[in-house]
Backbone as a printed PyTorch tensor [residue, N CA C, xyz], in Angstrom:
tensor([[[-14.1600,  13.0920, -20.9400],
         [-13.4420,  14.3510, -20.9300],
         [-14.4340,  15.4860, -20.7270]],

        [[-14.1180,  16.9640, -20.1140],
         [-14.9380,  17.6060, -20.0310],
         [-14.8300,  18.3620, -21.1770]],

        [[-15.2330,  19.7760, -21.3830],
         [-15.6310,  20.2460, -22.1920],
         [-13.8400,  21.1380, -22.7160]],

        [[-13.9950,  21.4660, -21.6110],
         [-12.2910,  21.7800, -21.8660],
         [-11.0590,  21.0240, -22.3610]],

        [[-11.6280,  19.9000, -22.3150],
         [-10.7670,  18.7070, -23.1160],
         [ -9.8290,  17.8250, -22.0930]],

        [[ -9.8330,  18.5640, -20.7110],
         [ -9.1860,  17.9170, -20.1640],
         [-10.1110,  16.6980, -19.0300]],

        [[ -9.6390,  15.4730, -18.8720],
         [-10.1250,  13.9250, -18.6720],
         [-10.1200,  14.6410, -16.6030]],

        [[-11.3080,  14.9930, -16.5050],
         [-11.8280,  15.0780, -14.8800],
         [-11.6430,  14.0210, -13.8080]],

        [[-12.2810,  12.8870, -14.9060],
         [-12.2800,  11.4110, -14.7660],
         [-11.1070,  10.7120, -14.3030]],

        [[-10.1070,  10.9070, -14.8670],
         [ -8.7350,  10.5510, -14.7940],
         [ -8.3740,  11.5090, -13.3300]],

        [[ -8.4340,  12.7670, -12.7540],
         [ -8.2200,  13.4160, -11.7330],
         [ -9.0880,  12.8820, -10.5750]],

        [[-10.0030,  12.6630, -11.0500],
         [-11.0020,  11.8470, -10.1330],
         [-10.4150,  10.7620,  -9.2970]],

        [[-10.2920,   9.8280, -10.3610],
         [ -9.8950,   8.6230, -10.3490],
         [ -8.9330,   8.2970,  -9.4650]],

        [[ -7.5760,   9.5600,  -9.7790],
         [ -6.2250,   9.6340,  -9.1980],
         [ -6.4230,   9.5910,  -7.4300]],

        [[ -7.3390,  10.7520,  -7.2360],
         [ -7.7230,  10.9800,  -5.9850],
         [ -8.5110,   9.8370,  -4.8650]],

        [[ -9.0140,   9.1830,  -5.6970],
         [ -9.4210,   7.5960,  -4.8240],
         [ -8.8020,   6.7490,  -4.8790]],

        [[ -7.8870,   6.5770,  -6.0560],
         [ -6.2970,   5.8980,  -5.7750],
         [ -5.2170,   6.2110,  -4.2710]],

        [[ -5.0360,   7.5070,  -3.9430],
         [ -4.5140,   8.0950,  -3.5730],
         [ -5.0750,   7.8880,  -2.2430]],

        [[ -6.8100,   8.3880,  -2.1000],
         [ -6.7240,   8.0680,  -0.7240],
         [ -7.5810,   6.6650,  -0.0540]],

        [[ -7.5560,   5.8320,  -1.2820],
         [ -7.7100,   4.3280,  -1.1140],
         [ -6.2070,   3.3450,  -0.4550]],

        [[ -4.9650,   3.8660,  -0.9190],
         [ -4.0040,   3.6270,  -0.7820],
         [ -2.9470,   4.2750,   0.2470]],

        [[ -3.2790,   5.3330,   0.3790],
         [ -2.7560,   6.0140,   1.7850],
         [ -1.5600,   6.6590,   1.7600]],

        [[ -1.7080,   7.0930,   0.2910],
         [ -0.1990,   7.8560,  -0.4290],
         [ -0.3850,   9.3420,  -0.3380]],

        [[  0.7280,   9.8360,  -0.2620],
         [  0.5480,  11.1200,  -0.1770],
         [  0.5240,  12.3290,  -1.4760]],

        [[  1.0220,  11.2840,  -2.5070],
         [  0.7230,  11.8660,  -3.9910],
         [  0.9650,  10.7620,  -5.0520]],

        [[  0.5770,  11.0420,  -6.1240],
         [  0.8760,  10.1890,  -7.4790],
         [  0.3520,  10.7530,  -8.8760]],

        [[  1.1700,  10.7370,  -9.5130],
         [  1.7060,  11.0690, -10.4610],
         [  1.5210,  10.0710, -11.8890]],

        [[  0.9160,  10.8300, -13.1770],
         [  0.9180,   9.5660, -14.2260],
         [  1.1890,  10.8360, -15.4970]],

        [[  1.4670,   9.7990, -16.6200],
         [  1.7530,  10.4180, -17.7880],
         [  1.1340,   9.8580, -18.8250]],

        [[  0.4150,  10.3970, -19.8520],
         [ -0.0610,   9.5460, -21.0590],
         [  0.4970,  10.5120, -22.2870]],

        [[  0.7730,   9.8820, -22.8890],
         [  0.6330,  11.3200, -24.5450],
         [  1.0450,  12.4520, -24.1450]],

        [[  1.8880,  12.6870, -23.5760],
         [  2.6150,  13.7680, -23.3610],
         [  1.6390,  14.7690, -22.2570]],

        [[  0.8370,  13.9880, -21.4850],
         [  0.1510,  14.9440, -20.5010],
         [  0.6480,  14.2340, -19.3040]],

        [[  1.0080,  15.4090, -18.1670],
         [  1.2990,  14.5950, -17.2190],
         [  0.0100,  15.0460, -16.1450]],

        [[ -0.2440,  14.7280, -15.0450],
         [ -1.3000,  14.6920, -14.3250],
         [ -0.8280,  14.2650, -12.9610]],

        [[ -0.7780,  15.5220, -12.0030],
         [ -0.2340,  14.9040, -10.3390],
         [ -1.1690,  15.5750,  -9.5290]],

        [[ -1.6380,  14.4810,  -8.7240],
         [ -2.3630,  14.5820,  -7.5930],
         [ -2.0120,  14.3890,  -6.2890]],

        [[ -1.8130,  15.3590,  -5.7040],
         [ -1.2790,  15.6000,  -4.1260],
         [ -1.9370,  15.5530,  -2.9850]],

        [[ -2.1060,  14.7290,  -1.8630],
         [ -2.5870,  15.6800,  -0.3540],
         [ -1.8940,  16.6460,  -0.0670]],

        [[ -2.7270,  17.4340,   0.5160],
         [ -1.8640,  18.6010,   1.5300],
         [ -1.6890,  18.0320,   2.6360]],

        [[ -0.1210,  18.9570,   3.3540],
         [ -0.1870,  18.0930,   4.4210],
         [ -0.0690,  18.4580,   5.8320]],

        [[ -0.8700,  17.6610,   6.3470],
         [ -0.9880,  18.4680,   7.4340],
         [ -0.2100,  18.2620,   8.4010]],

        [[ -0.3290,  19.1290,   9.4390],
         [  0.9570,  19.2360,  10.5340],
         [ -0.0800,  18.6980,  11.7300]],

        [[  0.2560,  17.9470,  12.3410],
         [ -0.3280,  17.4130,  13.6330],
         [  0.1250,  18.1010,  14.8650]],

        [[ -0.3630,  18.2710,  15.7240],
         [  0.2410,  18.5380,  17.0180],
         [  1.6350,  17.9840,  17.6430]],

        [[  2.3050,  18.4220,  18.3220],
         [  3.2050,  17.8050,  18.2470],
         [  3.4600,  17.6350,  19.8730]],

        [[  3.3950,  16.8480,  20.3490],
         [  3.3280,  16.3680,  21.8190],
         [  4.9590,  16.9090,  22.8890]],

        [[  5.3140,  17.6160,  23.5460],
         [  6.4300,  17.4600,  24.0480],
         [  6.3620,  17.1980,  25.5840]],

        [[  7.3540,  16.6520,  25.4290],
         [  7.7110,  15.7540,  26.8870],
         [  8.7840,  16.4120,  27.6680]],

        [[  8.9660,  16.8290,  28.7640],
         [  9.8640,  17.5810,  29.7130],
         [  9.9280,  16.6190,  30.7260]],

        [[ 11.0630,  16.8500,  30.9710],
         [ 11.9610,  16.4620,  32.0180],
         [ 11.5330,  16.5840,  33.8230]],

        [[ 10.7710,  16.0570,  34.6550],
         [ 10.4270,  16.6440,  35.7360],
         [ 12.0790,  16.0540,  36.7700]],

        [[ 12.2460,  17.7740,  37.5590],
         [ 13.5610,  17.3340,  38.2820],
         [ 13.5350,  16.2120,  39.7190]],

        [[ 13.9860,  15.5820,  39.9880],
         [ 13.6340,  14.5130,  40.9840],
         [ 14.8580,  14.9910,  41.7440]],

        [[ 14.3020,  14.2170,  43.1180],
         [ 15.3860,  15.1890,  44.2740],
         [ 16.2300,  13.9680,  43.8700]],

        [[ 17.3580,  13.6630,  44.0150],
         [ 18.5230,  12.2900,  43.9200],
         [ 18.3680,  11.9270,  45.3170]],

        [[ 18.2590,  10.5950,  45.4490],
         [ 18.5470,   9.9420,  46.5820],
         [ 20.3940,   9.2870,  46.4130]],

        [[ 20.4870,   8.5860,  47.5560],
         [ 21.4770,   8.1840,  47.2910],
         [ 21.3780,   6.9950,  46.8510]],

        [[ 22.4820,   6.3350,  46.0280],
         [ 22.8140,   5.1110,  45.1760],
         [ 22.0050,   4.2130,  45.8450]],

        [[ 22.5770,   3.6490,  46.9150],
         [ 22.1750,   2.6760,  47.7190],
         [ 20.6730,   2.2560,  48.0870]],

        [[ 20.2780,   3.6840,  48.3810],
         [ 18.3420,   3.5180,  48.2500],
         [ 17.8880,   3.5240,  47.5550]],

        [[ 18.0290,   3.4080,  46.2120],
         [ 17.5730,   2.8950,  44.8460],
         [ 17.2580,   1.4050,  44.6500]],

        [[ 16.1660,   1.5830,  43.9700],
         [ 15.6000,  -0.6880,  44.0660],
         [ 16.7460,  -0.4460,  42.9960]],

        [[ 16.7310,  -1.8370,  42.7680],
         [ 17.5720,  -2.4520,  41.7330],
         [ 16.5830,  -2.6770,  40.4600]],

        [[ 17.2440,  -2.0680,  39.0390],
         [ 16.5300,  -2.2040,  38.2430],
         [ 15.6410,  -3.2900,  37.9370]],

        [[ 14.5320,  -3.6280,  37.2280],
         [ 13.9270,  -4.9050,  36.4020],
         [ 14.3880,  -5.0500,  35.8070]],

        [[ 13.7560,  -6.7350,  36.0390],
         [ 14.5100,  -7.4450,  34.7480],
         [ 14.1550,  -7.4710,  33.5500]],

        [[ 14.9740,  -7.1800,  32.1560],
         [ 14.3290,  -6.9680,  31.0520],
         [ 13.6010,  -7.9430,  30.4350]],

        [[ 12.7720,  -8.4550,  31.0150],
         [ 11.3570,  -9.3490,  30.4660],
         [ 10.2430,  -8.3300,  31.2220]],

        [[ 10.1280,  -8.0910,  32.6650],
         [  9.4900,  -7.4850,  33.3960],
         [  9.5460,  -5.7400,  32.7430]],

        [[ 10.2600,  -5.6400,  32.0850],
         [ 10.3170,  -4.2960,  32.1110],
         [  9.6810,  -4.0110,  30.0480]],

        [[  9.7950,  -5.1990,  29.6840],
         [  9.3620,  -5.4630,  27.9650],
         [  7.8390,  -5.6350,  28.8770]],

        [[  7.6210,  -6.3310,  29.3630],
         [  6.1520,  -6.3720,  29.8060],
         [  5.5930,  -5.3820,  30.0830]],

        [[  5.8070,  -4.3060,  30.6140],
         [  5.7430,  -2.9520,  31.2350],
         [  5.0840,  -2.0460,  30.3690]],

        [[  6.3540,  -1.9480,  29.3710],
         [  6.1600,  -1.5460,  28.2870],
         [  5.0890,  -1.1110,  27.2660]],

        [[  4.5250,  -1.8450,  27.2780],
         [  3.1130,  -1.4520,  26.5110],
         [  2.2200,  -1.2010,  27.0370]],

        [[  1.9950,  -0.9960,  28.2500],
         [  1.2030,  -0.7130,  29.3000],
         [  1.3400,   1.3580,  29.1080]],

        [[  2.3160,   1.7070,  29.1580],
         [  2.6460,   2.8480,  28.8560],
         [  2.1360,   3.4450,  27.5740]],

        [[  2.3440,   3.3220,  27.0560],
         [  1.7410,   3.7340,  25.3750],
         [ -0.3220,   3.1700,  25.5450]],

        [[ -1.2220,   4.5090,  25.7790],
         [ -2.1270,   4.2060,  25.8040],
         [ -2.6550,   3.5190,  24.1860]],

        [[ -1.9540,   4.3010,  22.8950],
         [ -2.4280,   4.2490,  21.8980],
         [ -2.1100,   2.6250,  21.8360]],

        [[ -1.3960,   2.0950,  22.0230],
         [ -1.1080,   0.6080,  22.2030],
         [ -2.3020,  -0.3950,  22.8130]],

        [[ -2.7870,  -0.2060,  24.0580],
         [ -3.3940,  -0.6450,  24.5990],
         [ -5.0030,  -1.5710,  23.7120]],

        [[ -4.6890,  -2.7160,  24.4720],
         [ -5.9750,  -3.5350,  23.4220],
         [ -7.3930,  -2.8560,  23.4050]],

        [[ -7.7540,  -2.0450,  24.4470],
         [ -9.0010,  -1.4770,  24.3470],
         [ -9.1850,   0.1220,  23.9560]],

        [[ -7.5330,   0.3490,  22.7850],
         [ -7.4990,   1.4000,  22.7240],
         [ -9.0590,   1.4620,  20.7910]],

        [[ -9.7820,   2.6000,  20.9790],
         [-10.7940,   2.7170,  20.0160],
         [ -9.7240,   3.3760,  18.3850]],

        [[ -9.4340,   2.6350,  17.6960],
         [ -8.9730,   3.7590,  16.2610],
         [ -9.7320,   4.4350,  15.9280]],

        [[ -9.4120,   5.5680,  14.9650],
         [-10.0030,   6.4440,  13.9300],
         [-10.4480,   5.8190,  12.7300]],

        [[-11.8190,   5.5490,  12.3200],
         [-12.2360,   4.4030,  10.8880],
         [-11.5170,   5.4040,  10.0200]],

        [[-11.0910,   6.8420,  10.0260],
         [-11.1190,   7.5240,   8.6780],
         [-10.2110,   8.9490,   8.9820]],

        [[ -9.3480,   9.4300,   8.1380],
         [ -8.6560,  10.4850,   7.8620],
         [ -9.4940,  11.8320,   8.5830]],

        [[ -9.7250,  12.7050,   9.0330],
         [-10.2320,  13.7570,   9.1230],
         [-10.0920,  14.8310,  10.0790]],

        [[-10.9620,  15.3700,  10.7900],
         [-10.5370,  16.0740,  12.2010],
         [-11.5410,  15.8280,  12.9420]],

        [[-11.5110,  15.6280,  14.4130],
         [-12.3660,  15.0220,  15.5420],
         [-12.5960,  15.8250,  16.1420]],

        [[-13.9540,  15.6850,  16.9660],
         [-14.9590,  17.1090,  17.4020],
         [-14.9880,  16.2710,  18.8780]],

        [[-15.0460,  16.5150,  19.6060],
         [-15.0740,  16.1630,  20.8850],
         [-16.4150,  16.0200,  21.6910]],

        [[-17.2670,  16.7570,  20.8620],
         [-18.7750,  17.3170,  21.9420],
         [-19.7560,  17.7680,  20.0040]],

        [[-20.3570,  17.6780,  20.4110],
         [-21.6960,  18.0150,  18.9360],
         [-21.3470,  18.9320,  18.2240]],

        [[-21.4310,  20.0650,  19.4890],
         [-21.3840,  21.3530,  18.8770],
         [-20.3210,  22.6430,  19.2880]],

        [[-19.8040,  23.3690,  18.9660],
         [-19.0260,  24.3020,  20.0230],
         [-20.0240,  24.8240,  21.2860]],

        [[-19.0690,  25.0380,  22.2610],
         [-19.9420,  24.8220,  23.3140],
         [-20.4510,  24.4610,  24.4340]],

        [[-20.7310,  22.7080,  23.7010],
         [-21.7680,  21.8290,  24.1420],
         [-20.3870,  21.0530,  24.9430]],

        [[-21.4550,  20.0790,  25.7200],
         [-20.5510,  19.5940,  26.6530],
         [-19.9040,  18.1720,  25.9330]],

        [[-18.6690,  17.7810,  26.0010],
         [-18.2800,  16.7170,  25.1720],
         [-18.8960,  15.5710,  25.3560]],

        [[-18.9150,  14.5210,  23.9980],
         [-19.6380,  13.2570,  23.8030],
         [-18.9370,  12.1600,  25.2320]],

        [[-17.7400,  12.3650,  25.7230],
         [-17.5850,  11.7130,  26.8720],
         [-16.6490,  12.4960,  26.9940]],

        [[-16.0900,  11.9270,  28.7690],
         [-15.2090,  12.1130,  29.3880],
         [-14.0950,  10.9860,  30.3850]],

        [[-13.3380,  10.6850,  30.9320],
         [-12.1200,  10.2080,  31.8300],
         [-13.3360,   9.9220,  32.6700]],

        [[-13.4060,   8.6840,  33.0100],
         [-14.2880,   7.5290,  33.5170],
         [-15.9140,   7.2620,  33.3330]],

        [[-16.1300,   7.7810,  31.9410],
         [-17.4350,   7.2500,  31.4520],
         [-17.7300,   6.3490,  31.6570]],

        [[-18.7240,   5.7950,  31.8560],
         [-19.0090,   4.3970,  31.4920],
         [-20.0860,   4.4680,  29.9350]],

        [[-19.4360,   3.7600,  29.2210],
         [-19.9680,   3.9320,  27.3810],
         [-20.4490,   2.3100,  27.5300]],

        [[-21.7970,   2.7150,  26.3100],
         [-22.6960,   1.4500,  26.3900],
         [-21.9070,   0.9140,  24.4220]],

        [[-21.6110,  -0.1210,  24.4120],
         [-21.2210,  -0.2690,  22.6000],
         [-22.6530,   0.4750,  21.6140]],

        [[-22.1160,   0.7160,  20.4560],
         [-22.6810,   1.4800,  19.7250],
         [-23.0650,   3.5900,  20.1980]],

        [[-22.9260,   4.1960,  21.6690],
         [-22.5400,   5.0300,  22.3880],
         [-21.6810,   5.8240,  21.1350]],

        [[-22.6110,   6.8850,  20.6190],
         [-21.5070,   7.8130,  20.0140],
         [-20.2870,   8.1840,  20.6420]],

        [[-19.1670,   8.3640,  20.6010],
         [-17.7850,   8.9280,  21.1390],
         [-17.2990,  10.2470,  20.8150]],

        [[-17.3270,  10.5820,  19.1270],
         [-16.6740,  11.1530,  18.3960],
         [-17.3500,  12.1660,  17.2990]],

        [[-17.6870,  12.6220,  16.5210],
         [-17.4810,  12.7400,  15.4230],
         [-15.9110,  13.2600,  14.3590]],

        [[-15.8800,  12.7790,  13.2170],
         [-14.8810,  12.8910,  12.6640],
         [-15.3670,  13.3280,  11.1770]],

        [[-15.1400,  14.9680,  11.1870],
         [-15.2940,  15.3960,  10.0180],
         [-14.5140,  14.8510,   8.6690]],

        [[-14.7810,  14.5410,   7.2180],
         [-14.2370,  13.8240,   6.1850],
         [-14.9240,  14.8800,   5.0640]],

        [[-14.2510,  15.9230,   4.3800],
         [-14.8500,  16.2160,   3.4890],
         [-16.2900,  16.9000,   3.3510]],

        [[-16.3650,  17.5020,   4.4270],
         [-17.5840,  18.1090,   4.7350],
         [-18.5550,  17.5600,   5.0330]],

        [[-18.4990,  16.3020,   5.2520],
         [-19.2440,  15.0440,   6.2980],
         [-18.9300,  14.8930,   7.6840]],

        [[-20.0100,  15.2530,   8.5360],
         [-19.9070,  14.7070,   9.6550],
         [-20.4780,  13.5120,   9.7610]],

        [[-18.9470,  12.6840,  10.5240],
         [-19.3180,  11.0010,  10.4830],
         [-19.4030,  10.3890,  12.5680]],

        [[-20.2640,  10.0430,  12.5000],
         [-20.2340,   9.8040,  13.8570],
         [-19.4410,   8.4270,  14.0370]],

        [[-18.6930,   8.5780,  15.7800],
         [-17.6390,   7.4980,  15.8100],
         [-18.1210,   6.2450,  17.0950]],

        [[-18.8320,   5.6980,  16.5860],
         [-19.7600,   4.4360,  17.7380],
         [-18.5890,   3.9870,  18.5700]],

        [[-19.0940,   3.9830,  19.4910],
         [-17.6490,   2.8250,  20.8750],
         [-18.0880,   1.5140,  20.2130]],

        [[-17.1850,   0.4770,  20.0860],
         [-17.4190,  -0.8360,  19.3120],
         [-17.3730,  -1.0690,  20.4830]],

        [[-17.1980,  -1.2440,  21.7460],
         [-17.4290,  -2.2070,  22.9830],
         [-18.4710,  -1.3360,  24.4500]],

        [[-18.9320,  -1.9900,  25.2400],
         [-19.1780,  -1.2690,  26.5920],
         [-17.8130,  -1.1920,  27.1980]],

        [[-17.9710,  -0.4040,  28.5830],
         [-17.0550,   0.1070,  29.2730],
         [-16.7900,   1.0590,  29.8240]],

        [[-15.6670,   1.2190,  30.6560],
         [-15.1260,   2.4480,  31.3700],
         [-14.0190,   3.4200,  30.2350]],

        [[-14.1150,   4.4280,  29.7820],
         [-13.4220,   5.2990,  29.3900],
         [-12.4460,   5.3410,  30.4800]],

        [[-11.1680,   4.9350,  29.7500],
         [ -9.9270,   5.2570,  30.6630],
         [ -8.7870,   6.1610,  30.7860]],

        [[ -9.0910,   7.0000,  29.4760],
         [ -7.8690,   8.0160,  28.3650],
         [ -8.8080,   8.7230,  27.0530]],

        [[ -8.5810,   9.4020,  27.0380],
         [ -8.6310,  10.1040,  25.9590],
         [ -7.7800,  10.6680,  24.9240]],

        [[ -7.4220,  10.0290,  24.0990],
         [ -5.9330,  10.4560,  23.4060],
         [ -5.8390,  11.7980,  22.1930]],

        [[ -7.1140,  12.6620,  22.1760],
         [ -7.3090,  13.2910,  20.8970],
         [ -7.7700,  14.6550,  21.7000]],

        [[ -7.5550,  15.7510,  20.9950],
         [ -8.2190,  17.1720,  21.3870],
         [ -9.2460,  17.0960,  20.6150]],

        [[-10.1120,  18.0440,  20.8970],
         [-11.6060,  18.8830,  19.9360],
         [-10.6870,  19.6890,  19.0480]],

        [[-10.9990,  19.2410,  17.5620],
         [-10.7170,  19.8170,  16.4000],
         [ -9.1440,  19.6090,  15.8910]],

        [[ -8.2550,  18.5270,  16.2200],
         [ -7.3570,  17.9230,  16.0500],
         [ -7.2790,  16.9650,  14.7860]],

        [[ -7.0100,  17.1570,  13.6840],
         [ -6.5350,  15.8000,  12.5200],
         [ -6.3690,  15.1810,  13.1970]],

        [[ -6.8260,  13.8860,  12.5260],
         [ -6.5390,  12.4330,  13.1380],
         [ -6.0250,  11.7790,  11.6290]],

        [[ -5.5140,  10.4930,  12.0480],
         [ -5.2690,   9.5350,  10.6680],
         [ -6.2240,   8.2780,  10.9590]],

        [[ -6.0030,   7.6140,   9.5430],
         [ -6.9910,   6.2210,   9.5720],
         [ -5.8480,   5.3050,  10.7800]],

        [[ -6.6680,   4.6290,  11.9960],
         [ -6.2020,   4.1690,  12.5390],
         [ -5.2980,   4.5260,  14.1250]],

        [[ -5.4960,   5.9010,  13.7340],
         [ -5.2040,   6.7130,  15.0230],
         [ -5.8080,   6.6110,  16.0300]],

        [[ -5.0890,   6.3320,  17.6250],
         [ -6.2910,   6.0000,  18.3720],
         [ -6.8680,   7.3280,  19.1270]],

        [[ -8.2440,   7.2460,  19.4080],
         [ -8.6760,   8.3240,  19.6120],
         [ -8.9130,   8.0820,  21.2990]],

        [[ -9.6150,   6.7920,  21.5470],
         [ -9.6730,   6.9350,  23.5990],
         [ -9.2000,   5.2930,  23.7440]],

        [[ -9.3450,   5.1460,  25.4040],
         [ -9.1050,   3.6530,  25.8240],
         [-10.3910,   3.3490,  26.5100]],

        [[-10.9240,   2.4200,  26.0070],
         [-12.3300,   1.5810,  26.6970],
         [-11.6340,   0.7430,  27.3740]],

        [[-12.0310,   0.3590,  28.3750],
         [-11.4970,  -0.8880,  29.4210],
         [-13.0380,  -1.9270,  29.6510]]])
């Protein structure tokens, strides 16, 4: 307990519960003290998608749809964050694109990255954590802005 009588330890504690577990708050009670520990939360970008107008052809010159195996196959091809050589985020924080403001970014849309090749950094708590490419390759996407929250597991580019 600290000096004030109230258990730090126990707030401590709550908070590596919390972001060991990937909750967004929790809550305990002993002896009539209750004790809640919250993330704040943050608002992510929010991506919108518009409509581009296409001239109409007529019915007839239209292929005929795929077939829905061909078109489930398709499918994940679309979603870069999907993709097997897409890189995750190891950790909660916000992603820097380039070192410094400024500076020119750690890559770009057809790098070629050697494994271990910094990518990223991802600030955590007033740590800058650098984000290694786990493979060689061609940079194919980039899925993240400079100075954007990310989550654990978020993908940040596509190595091919």
């Amino acid at each position: 307990m600290s000096q004030s009588g109230f258990d730090t330890k126990l707030v401590k504690d709550l908070a590596r519960i919390l972001r060991d577990t990937d909750l967004s708050e929790i809550e305990v009670e002993n002896e009539g003290v209750r004790v809640r520990v919250a993330r704040q939360a943050s608002v992510a970008p929010q991506m919108v998608h518009a409509q581009v107008p296409v001239a109409s052809a007529p019915v007839a010159a239209m292929p005929a749809a795929p077939a829905p195996a061909a078109a489930a196959a398709a499918a994940p091809a679309a979603d870069p964050a999907k993709h097997p050589g897409a890189v995750a985020s190891p950790m909660v924080g916000t992603v820097y694109t380039q070192p410094e403001p400024g500076a020119a970014a750690f890559i770009k849309v057809g790098d070629t990255v050697k494994e271990g090749q910094q990518l990223f950094i991802i600030e955590a708590m007033k740590t800058m954590n650098p984000v290694p490419s786990p493979r060689s390759g061609t940079v194919t996407a980039i899925l993240v802005h400079d100075a954007q929250p990310v989550e654990y597991g978020e993908a940040l580019c596509v190595i091919e």
